[in-house]
C-alpha positions in Angstrom: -10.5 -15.4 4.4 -9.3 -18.1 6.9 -8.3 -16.6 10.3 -4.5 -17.4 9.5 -4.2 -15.8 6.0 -6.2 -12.5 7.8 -3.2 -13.1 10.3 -0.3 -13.0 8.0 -2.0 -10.2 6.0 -1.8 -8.2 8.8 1.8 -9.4 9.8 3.3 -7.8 6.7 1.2 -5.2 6.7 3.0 -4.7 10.2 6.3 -5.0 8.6 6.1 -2.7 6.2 4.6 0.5 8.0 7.4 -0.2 10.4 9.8 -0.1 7.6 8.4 3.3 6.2 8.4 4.4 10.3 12.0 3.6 10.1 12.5 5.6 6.7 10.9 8.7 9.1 7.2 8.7 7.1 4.6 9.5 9.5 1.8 6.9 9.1 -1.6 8.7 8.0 -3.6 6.0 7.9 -4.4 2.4 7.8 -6.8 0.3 5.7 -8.4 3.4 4.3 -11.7 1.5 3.0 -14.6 2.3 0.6 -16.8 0.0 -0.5 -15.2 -2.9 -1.8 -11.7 -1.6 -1.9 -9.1 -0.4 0.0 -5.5 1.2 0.4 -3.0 -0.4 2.8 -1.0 2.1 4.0 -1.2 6.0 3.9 2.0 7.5 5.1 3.7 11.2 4.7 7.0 12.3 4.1 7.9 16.3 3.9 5.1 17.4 1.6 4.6 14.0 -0.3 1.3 11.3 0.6 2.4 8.1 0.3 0.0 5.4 -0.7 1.1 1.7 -0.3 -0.2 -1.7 -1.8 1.1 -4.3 0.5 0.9 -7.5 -1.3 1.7 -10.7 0.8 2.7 -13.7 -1.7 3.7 -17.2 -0.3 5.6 -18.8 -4.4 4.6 -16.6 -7.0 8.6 -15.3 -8.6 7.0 -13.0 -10.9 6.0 -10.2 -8.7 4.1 -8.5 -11.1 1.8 -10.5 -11.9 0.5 -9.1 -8.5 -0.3 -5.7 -9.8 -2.6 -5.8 -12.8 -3.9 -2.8 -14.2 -7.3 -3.3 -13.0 -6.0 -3.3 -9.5 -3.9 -0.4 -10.3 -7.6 1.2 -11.7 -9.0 0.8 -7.8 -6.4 1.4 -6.3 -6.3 5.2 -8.3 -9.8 5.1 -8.3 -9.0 4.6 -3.7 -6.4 7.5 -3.6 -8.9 9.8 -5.9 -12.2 9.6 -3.4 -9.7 10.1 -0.5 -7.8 13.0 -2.1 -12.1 14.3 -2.8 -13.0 13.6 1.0 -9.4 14.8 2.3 -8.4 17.7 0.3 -4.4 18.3 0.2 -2.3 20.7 -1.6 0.3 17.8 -1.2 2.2 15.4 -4.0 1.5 12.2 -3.7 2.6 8.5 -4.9 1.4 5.3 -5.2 4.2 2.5 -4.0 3.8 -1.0 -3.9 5.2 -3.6 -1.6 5.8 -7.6 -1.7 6.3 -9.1 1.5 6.9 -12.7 1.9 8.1 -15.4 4.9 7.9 -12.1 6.8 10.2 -10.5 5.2 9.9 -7.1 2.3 11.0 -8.6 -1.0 10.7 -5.5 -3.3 9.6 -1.8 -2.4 8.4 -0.7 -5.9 8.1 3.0 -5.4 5.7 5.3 -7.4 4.5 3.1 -9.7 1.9 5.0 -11.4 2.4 8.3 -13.1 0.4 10.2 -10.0 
């Protein structure tokens, strides 16, 4: 990854936690990595975890094509070895977030069935 996508990666990654900051969510954690996959944003709000996909696009209109299910599968797959290694008696949901010219596009929120 080229030094100026890295940098516009982390620009909206940025934007968005300061726009669940600004929605009163208490950030958990950032770029919660295993392996070969990670989860952007881990936020809380009263008793609910908050798992967030940032996705940075630059021309693609049809957001969804972003979020396949085998990205959804990881990121699950993500939010189920941190529930194992950080055990919670808390809800949780998975939203995801487009972000483009440095601005959020669409906040799709719980987008799985968690």
């Amino acid at each position: 990854m080229t030094r100026r996508k890295k940098d516009k990666w982390d620009e909206g990654e940025a934007l968005v936690a300061k726009y669940y900051q600004d929605h009163w969510y208490i950030l958990v954690e950032e770029k919660y990595t295993i392996k070969w996959w990670e989860i952007d944003l881990i936020f809380q709000k009263d008793n609910i975890l908050t798992f967030i996909e940032v996705k940075v696009t630059d021309y693609m209109d049809d957001l969804q094509d972003y979020v396949t299910l085998k990205k959804l599968w990881h990121v699950k797959h993500t939010i189920d070895y941190y529930l194992y290694t950080h055990p919670t008696d808390k809800e949780y949901v998975l939203d995801v977030v487009f972000v483009r010219d440095n601005a959020i596009l669409e906040v799709y929120k719980n987008v799985t069935n968690t």
